[in-house]
Structures are given as C-alpha cells and as structure tokens.
SEBADREN-111773 format. One record per residue (C-alpha): residue in three letters; residue number from 1; x, y, z. Coordinates in nm, 2 decimals, m for minus. Layout:
N
[rec "ALA"; NUM; [X; Y; Z]],
...
***
This chain:
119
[rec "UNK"; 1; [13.19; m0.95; m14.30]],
[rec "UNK"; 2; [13.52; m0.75; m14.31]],
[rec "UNK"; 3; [13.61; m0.87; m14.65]],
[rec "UNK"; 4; [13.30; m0.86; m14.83]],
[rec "UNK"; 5; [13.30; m0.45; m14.68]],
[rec "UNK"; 6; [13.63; m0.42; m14.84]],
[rec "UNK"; 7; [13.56; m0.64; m15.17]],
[rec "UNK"; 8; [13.23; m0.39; m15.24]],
[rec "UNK"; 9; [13.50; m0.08; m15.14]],
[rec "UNK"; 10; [13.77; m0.21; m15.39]],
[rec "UNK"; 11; [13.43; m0.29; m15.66]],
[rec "UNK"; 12; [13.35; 0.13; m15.64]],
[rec "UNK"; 13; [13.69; 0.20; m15.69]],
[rec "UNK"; 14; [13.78; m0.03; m15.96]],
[rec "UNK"; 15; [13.50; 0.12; m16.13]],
[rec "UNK"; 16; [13.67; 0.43; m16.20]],
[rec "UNK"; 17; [13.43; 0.68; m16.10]],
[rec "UNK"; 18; [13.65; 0.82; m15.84]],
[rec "UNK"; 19; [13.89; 1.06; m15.77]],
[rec "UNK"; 20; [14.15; 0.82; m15.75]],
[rec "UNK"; 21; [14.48; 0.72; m15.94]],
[rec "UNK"; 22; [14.53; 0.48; m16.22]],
[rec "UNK"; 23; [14.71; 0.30; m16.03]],
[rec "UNK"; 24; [14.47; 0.25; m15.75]],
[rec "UNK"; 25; [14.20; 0.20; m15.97]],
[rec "UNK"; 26; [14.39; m0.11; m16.14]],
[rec "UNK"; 27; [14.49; m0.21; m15.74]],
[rec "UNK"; 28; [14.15; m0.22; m15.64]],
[rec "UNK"; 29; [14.04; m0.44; m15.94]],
[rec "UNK"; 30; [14.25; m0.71; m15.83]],
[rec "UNK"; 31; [14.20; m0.65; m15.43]],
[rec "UNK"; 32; [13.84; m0.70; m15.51]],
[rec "UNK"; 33; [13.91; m1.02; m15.67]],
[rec "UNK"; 34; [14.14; m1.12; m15.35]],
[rec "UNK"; 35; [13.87; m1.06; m15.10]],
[rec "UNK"; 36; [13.62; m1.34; m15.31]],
[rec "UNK"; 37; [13.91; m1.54; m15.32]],
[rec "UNK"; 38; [13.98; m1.49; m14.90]],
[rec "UNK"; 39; [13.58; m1.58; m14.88]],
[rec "UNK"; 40; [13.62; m1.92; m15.09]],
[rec "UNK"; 41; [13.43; m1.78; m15.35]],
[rec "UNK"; 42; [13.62; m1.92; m15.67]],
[rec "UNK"; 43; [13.38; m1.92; m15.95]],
[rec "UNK"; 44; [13.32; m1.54; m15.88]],
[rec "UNK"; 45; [13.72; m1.51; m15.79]],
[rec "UNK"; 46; [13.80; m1.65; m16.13]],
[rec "UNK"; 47; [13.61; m1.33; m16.32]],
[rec "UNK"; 48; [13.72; m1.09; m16.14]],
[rec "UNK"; 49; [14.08; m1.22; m16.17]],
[rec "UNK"; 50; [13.95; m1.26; m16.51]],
[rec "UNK"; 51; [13.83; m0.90; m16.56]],
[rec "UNK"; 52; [14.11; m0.76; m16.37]],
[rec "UNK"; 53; [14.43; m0.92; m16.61]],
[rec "UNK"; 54; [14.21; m0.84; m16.90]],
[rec "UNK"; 55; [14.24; m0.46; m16.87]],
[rec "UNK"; 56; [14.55; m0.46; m16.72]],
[rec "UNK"; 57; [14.76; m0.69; m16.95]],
[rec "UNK"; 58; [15.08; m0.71; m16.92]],
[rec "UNK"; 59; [15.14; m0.64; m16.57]],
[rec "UNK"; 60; [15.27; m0.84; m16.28]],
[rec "UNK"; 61; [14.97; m0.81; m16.10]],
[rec "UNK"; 62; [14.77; m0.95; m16.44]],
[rec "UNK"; 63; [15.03; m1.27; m16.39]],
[rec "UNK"; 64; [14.94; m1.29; m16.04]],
[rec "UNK"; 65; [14.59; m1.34; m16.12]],
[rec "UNK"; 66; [14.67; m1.58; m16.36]],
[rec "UNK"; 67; [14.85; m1.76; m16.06]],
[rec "UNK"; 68; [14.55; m1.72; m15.84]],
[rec "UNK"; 69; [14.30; m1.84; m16.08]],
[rec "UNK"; 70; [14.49; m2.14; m16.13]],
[rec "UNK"; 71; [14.45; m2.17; m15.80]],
[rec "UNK"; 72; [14.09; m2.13; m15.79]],
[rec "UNK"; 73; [14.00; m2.38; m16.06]],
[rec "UNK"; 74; [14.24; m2.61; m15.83]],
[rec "UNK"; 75; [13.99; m2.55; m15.48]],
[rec "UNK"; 76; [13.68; m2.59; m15.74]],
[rec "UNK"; 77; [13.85; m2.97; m15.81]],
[rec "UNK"; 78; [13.95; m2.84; m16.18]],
[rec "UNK"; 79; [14.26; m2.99; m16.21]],
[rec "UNK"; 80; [14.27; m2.98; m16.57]],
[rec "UNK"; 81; [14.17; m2.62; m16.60]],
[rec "UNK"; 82; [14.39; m2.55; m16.30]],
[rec "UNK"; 83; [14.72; m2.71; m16.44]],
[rec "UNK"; 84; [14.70; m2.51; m16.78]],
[rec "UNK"; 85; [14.61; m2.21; m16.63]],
[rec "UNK"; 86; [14.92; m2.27; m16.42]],
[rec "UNK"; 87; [15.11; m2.33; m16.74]],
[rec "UNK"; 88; [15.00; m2.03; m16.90]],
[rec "UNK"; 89; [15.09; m1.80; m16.59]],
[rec "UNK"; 90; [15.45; m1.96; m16.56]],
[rec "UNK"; 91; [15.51; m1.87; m16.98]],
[rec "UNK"; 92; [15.35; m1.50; m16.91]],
[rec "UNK"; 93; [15.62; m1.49; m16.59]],
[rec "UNK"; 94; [15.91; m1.55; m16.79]],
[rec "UNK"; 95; [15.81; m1.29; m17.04]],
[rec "UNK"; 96; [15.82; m1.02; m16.73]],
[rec "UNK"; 97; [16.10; m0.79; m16.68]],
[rec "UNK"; 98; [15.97; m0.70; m16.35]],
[rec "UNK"; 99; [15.97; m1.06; m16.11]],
[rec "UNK"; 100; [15.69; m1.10; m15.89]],
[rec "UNK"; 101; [15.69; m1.01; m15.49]],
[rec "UNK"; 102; [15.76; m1.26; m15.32]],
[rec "UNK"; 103; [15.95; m1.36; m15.67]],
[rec "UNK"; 104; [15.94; m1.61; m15.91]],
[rec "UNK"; 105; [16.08; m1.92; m15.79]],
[rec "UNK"; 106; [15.81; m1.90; m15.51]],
[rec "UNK"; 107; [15.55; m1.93; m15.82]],
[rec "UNK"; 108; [15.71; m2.19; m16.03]],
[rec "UNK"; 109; [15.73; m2.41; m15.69]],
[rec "UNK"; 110; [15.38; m2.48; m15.65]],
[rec "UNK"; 111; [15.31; m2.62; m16.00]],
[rec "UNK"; 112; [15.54; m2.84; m15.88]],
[rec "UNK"; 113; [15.42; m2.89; m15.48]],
[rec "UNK"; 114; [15.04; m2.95; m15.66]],
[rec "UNK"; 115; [15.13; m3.19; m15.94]],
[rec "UNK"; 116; [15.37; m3.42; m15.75]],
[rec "UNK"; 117; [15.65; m3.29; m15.98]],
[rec "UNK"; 118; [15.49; m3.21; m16.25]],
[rec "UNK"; 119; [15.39; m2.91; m16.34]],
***
C-alpha cells in the first residue's frame, strides 16, 4: 500500500506540474518506476523505466533503468530480451564519465551471476 502511495506521489511529480526542481522532477520519474518494480509489477516497470531513460538520456540514472529493465524482462522469464538489454546497459555504462552508485563493477557482475558467465 505504501509503495503504490509513493509510486502515484512520484507520477504527480514527474509530471511536471509542480513547483519542484528539474532535478526532482527527473528523480521522481524513475522512483515511480522503482515503486512498480518493488510491487513485481514488470510489464508496467519496464515503461516507466522506459519513459523515464527516454527523456533523460544520457544520465546515470537513464543507465540504471536500463539495468533494471533488464532485470525486469529477466523476472517476466525474458531471457532473451533480458540479456540484450543487459548488453546494451553495460556499452551505455562505459560511455559514462560519471560511474554508477554503488559503481560499476557491481553492474557488470550480474550479467555474469545471471548467465552462468556469460553475459
């Protein structure tokens, strides 16, 4: 119940139409698509995360999504879709200047941990 409250909180201010920061606004967008991922919702994780790294390109929170729809298509049983969305997120991470908290190798480990070692 607490995370669908906060998911519809983070949807009004991702929307824009409030007196908050850029930066917030682009925060929310992403927290929102964190709280469907905390409920197991995937399919509606995946276009938020979607939405989110779409107007926000270029960011390390727009690779982080990238990480955690991988992840998503991975709990849906989309191993295919999972693996080269993984792929995809591990090129756009090596383009960042800025690593990712808790920091790169963390990332690159669970291709690995998921595929057997393979990623």
């Amino acid at each position: 119940e607490f995370l669908s409250r906060a998911g519809a909180i983070f949807e009004r201010i991702a929307a824009g139409n409030t007196p908050y920061s850029r930066d917030m606004i682009r925060s929310a967008s992403f927290l929102r698509a964190d709280c469907a991922y905390d409920l197991a919702d995937y399919q509606s994780a995946i276009g938020l995360y979607d939405r989110a790294a779409e107007a926000h390109v270029d960011t390390p929170e727009a690779t982080r999504a990238l990480f955690q729809i991988a992840n998503c298509y991975w709990h849906l049983g989309r191993r295919e879709e999972a693996r080269a969305t993984y792929r995809r997120a591990l090129f756009n991470l090596e383009r960042l200047d800025t690593p990712l908290a808790p920091g790169n190798e963390y990332y690159k480990s669970i291709a690995q941990w998921r595929s057997g070692g393979q990623a």
